[in-house]
N, C-alpha and C positions, 0 to 999 in steps of 0.2 A: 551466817556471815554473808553479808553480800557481797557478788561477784564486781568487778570493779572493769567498767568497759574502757578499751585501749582509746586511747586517745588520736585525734587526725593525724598528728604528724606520724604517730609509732603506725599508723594503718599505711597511712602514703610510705614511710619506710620501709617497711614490710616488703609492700608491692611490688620500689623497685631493690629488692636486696640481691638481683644479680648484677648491676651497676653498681657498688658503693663502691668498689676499684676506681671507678671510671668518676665516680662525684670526690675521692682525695685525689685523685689525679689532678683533676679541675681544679680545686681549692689549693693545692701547691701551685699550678701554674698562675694562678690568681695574686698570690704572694706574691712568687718572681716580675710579674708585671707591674705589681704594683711600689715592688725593691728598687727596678729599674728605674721606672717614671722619678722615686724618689733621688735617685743616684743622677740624673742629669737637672734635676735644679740644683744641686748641692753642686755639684761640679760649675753648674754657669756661676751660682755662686763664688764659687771660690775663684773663676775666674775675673770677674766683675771687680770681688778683692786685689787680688795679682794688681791688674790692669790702673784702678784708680791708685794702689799705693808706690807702685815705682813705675808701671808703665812698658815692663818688659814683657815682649809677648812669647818670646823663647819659654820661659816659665807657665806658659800657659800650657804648652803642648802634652804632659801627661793627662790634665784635667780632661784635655780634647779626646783622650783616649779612652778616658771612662762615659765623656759623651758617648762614642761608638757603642763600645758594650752595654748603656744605658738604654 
């Protein structure tokens, strides 16, 4: 039976297997940034909405607030 060699990625993972904390740490902060980015076009969105259909900008001020944490 032949032995069956590891492949680059499973080598390069190997190598760094005392960082894999630190590489999901990265990929969840990756997520959150890219939650965010999504959360203030959706917010100008919906303010953009607001604005053209009655014009009241009182009504905007939540959306502005998910700007902030966006």
């Amino acid at each position: 039976m032949e032995k069956k060699e590891p492949s680059p990625i499973s080598v390069v993972w190997g190598w760094a297997e005392k960082y894999h904390s630190k590489f999901y740490g990265s990929v969840v902060l990756a997520v959150l940034g890219v939650a965010g980015t999504m959360l203030t076009y959706f917010s100008i969105a919906a303010m953009i909405r607001i604005l053209l259909e009655n014009g009241d900008f009182s009504q905007c001020l939540p959306w502005c607030g998910f700007l902030l944490i966006g």
